[in-house]
Residue, then its C-alpha position, 0 to 999 in steps of 0.5 A: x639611259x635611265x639612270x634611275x633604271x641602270x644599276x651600272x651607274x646606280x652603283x658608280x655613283x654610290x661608290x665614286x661621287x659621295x667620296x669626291x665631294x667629301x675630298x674636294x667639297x665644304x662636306x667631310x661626309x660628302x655632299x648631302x644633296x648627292x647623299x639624298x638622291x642615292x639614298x633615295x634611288x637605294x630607297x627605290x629598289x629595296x635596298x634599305x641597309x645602302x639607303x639608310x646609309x645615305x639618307x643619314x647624311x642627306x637633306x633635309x627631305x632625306x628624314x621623309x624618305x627615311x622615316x617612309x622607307x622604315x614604314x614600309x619595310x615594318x608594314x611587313x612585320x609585326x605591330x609590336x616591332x614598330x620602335x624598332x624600325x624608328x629607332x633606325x631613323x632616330x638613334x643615327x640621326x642623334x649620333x650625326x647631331x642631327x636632332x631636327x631630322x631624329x625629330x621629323x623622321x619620329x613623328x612621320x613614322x608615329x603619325x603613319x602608325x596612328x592612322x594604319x593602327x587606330x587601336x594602338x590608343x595613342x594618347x598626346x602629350x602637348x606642351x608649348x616646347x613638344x608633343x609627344x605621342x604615348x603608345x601603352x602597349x609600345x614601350x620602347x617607342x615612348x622611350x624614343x620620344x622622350x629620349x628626342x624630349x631629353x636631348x632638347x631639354x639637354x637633361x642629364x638627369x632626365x637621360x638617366x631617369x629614363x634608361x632607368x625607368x625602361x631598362x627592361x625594354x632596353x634589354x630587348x635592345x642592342x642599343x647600349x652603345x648607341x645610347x652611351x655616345x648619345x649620353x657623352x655627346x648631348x648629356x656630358x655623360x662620359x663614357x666609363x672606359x673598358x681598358x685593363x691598366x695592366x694591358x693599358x701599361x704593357x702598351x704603353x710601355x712597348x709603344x713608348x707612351x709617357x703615362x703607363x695607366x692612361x686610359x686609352x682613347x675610345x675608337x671614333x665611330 
């Protein structure tokens, strides 16, 4: 049998094999090796939301196979979404720690769009420490780019300057709360808590917590 063919074990493997290697394996998110290769057969037969999952946590390879699997499905729509199929590579990547792969996956995605899209008038940005592509009429694709530019420089200053400067284009997003976890973990930016004390008290209270107005540690994601 085909295993690349046969769904049977496509699927069996997706659901069994990530969470034995987690449980009995150095990985707590699973073997990144077995992540890559379902990832990639996810890839293969279209299944982009699957694929993506486990191309996040995969190898190496897995930010070619990610950053391609994105292309083709925006190769479907129009040029203005570009940013948007990035981000799907980029944003989780950062959330992971995984800066090398947000930075690989980026810069296949914008050399693909270059040379698919010559009339875009991209303009280099290139210096000993990056090289950056600006995109006139892709705002939130910049944003991308100097967003990897500020996690390297680890610029607080530079992080809040940026979501300033293209807060418009951000509007146009659902990348808030990305963007706020990508500001606690990388700029030391605390994540302001949305809690009510009076609820925070209430609960406290009845679960018999020692600090009625603590605020309430944020779910981890």
């Amino acid at each position: 049998t085909d295993i690349t063919k046969d769904n049977t074990i496509e699927h069996r493997t997706d659901r069994h094999a990530p969470r034995w290697s987690s449980k009995y394996g150095e990985y707590p998110a699973g073997d990144p090796e077995l992540h890559h290769v379902i990832g990639s057969l996810f890839a293969e037969e279209g299944e982009v939301y699957d694929a993506e999952r486990h191309l996040t946590l995969g190898t190496s390879d897995s930010a070619q196979v990610f950053s391609d699997l994105e292309y083709e499905w925006y190769s479907s729509d129009e040029p203005s979404t570009a940013p948007y199929y990035a981000a799907r590579t980029v944003i989780p990547y950062l959330l992971i720690g995984n800066t090398r792969a947000a930075n690989k996956a980026l810069l296949l995605f914008t050399s693909k769009l270059s040379s698919s899209h010559p009339g875009l008038g991209v303009q280099s940005i290139s210096s000993s420490a990056s090289d950056i592509r600006i995109y006139p009429s892709l705002p939130l694709l910049n944003f991308l780019g100097l967003l990897l530019l500020a996690v390297q420089r680890g610029s607080a200053d530079f992080f809040k300057q940026l979501k300033s400067h293209y807060a418009a284009n951000l509007q146009e997003t659902q990348w808030e709360e990305a963007l706020a976890q990508i500001g606690e973990m990388y700029f030391g930016i605390k994540i302001p808590s949305q809690s009510n004390p009076m609820f925070d008290m209430m609960s406290s209270m009845l679960m018999g917590g020692n600090n009625p107005f603590a605020a309430k540690k944020r779910e981890q994601k």
